[in-house]
N, C-alpha and C positions, 0 to 999 in steps of 0.2 A: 698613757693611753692615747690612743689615734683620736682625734677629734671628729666630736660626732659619732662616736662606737656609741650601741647601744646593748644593754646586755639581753641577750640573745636566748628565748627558751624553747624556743623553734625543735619541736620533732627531728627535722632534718631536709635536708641538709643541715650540718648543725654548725655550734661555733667552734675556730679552731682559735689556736692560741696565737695571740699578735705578733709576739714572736718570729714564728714559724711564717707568719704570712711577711711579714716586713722579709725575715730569709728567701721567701720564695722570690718575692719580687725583684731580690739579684739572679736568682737564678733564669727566671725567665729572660734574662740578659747574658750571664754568664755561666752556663753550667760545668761546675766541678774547674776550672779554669781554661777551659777549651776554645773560651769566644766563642760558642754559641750556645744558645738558649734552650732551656730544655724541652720548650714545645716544637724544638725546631730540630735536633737533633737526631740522627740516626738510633734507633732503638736497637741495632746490631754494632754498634761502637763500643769499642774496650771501657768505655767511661761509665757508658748507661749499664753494659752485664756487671761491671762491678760493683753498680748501684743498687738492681736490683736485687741480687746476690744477699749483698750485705743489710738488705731492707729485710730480706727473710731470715735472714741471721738473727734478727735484732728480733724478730717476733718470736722464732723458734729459743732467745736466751729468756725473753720476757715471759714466757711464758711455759719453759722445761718441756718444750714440745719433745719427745724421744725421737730418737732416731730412725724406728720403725715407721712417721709418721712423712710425706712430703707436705711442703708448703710450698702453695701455686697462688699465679695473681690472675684472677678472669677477669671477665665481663658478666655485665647480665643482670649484677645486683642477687638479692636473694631472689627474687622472682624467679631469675635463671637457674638459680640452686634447688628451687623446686622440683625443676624437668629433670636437671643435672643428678640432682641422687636417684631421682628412680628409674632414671636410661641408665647409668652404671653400675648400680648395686640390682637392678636386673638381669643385667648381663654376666653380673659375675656370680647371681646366684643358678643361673643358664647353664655358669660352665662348670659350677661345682657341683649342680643337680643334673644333669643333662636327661635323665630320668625320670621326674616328674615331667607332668601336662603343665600347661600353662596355670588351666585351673585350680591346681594344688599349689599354686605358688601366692602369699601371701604378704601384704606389705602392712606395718602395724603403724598408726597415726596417734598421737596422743592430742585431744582439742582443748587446748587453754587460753582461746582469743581468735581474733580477726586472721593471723599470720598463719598459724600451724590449722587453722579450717579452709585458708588459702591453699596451703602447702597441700592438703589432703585434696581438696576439690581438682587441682594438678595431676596429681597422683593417680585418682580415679581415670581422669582424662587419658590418661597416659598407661594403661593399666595392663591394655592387649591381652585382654583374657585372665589378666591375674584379678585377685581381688585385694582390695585398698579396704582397709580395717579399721574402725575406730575402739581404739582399748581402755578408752577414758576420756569423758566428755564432763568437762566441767559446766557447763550450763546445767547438766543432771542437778546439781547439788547449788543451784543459785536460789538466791532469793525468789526470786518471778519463774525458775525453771527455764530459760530464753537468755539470760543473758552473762557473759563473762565475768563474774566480778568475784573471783576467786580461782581455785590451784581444786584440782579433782584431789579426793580423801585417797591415801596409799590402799585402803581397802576398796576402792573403784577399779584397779587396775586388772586388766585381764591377757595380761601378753602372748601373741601363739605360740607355739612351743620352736617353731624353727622358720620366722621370720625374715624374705629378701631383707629388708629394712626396718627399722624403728626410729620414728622421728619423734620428736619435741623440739618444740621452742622454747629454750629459755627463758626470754623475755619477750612481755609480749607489750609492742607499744601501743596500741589501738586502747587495747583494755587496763593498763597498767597495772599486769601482777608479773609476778615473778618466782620461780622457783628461788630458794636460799641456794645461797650457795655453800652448803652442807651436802655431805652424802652419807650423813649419819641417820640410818633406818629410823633414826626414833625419834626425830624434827618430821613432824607432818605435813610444812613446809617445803621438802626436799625432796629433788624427785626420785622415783624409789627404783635404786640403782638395784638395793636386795633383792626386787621383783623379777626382776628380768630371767628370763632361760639360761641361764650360767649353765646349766645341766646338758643343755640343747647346744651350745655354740661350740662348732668348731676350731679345736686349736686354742679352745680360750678365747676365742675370738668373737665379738655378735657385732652386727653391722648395726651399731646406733650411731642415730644421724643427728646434731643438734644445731638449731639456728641461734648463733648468738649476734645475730645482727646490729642490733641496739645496746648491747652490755657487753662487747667484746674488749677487754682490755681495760676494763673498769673496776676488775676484781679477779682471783685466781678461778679456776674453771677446774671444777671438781671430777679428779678422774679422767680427767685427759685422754690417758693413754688406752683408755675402755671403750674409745668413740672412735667407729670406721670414718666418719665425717664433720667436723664443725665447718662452719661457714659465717660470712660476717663481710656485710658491705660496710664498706674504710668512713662512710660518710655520717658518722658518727661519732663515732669516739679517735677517727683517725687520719681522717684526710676530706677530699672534697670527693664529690659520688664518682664513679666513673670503673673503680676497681673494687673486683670483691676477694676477700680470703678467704681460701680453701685448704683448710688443714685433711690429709687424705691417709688416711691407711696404705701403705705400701700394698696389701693382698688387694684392694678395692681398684687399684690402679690396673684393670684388666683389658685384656685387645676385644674390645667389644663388639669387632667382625667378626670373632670367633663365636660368639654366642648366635649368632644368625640361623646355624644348620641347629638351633636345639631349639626353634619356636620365635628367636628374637628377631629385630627390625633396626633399619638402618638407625645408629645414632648422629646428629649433627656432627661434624669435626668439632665446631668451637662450645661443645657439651658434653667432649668426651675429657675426663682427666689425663687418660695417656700420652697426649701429644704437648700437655701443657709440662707432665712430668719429663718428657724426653727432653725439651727443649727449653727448660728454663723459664718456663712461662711465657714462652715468645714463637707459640706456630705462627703468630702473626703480627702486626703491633699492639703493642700493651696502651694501655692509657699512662704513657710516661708522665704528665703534668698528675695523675693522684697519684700514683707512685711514688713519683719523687716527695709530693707532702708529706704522705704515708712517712715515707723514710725519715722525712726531718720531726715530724711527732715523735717520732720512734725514740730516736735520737734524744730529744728533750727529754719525753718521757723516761728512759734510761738515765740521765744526768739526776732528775728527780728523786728518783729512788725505785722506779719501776714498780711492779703489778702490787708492790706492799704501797709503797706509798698514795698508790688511784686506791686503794680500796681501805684504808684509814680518811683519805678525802671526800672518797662518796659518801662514805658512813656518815661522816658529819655533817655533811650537807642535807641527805635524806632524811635524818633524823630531825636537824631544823624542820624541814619543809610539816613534815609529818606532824610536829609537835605542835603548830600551829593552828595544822587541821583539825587538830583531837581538838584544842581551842575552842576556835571555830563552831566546831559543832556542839561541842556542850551550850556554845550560847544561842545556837541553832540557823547559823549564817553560812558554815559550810556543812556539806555531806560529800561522808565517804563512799568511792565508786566501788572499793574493793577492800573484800576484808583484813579484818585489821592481822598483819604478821603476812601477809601474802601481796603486798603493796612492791611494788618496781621502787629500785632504788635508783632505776635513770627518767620513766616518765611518770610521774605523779598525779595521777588524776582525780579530781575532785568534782563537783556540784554547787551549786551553791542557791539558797535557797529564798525567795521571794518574786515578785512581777516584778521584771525588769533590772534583777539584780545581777544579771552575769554582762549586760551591757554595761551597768555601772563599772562594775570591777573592771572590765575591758579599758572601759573609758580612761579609766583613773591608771592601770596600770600603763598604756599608753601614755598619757599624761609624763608618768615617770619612766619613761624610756624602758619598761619593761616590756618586750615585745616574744611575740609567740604564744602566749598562752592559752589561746581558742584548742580546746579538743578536737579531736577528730572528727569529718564531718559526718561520720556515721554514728556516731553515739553520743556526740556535741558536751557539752559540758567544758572543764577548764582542764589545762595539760601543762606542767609545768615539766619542762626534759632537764637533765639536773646532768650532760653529761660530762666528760673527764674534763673539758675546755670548759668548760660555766664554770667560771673563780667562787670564790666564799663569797668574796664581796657579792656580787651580783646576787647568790642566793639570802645575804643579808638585808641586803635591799629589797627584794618578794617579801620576805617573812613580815621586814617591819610594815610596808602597805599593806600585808594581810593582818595585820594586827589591828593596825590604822582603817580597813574598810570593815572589820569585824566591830570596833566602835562607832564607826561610824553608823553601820546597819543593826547592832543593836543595840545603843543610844546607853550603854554601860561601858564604864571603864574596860581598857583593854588588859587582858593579865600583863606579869612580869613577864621581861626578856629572856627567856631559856638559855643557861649559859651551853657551851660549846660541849660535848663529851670529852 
């Protein structure tokens, strides 16, 4: 290891692997053998379409994306993906409806954190007449009634019958839960694929949209081929921020000029899908420098063993983190933010409980070069990001100072070391 690395639990930007960065740092000297650099190079040069090409290759094999689906690199991060699905999947439900009013047009939002009440508050903004719907608020079903700390019950959901869009966030990192990644109706966990308008969707088809921005490529993603849109900024589990992935429904990829004469409004060019899918992701320049990362992750990740082996890894690392916390709290030093079986397996958030004791913990985990772990500053508390780059070691390292500041703060032996699953 690089001297002076510290292990990194940082939300995000997050950590990527040494590796890949020592790789990088030929490239920004010599990309692909061209003598020149890849921040410096043409983004219409046979070397970089090749690169990029094959960087979508490598996500579409990692992840059995079908062929019905394209994969595009934007801008914009999720935030962008906000505006992005509801100017396109309005437009295309413009051109399949051209007969409804605006008002008859419907967009369904599911609230399970900071993100997807983001995504929705967007949504409404952006709405021109339609209406932005909430079909399951998990706050309903919190402790306090107010606040995130759980997944809405399968019997909350209330889907409209022929919805522009349906959104969720996977994973939500503010509040740290997460759907399972199951789509078996009888995990209460899971989001409930069975609910949805199957009856209602054209062609087989419904336009669900899901943000996997922070757990993208950490695990297989259930049902793939059932989602008009996933999305997921690289600067997590896959490069450094700058690029986001856009997995698209081929029928979603529509001329959104055309929806103009049925109610609609100009979309951005660099917000519209069409121009990213005509041209290879390049109507204009890409952010070639997280591309290229992107692509060398890719690349490792693949040598590794791909989307089987991140998701026997995370298991084991979450399940540390986790098992510590149960700890923890039985001897009344940590508390859990979010209920137990509905917990993020990339950001872990906890509490911890006395005057002055999360400065301690701060203190001490600095101390040992454990950095990142302040919660978000809207709901504060501790946040450990557990993603695909945080090695075992690093997570063995947390566990054992959380073992170590649980004796310390409750002046009783710490339990035994949990061995590995």
């Amino acid at each position: 290891m690089a001297e002076n690395r510290v292990a990194n639990f940082g939300a995000g930007p997050s950590a990527l692997p040494e590796s890949v960065l020592v790789e990088a740092t030929q490239g920004l000297l010599n990309f692909e053998g061209t003598g020149i650099g890849i921040a410096e190079i043409s983004h219409r040069s046979k070397e970089f379409n090749a690169y990029i090409n094959n960087t979508a290759s490598l996500i579409r094999e990692a992840l059995d994306v079908p062929s019905t689906h394209e994969i595009l690199f934007m801008q914009g991060g999720g935030t962008g993906q906000f505006s992005a699905v509801v100017l396109n999947l309005l437009a295309r439900h413009r051109l399949l409806h051209p007969e409804l009013k605006e008002s008859e047009r419907v967009m369904d939002y599911v609230l399970s954190g900071s993100w997807s009440k983001a995504a929705y508050g967007e949504a409404t903004r952006l709405a021109h007449g339609t209406t932005a719907r909430v079909v399951a608020d998990s706050r309903a079903h919190s402790k306090d009634g107010k606040s995130f700390d759980g997944l809405p019950p399968h019997s909350a959901y209330a889907f409209s019958p022929a919805p522009a869009l349906i959104y969720y966030c996977e994973n939500e990192t503010v509040s740290g839960t997460q759907f399972s990644g199951s789509s078996d109706p009888n995990d209460p966990n899971s989001f409930p694929f069975h609910l949805l308008p199957w009856d209602k969707a054209e062609n087989g088809l419904l336009p669900l949209v899901a943000d996997y921005s922070s757990s993208f490529m950490s695990r297989p993603i259930p049902r793939l081929a059932d989602h008009a849109v996933i999305y997921a900024g690289a600067q997590k589990n896959l490069g450094p921020a700058g690029v986001s992935i856009v997995i698209v429904r081929k029928d979603c990829i529509v001329d959104v000029d055309a929806s103009l004469q049925f109610g609609g409004y100009p979309i951005p060019i660099s917000l519209s899908y069409t121009p990213y899918a005509k041209q290879d992701s390049m109507p204009n320049t890409p952010s070639v420098l997280a591309v290229y990362i992107t692509g060398l992750v890719l690349k490792r990740n693949k040598a590794l063993g791909g989307i089987a082996y991140y998701e026997a890894f995370n298991r084991r690392k979450q399940e540390k983190v986790y098992e510590v916390l149960r700890e923890g709290a039985e001897k009344g030093v940590y508390e859990a933010k979010v209920r137990e079986g509905q917990g993020s397996w990339m950001n872990v958030t906890f509490g911890i409980n006395g005057e002055g004791a999360e400065k301690r913990f701060v203190d001490g985990a600095e101390k040992r070069a454990l950095k990142g772990l302040k919660g978000h500053r809207s709901v504060g508390g501790m946040r450990a990001s557990l993603y695909n780059s945080v090695t075992e070691e690093w997570v063995d390292q947390l566990v054992a100072y959380m073992r170590e500041f649980i004796k310390q703060e409750s002046n009783t032996p710490a339990t035994a070391v949990v061995t590995e699953a």
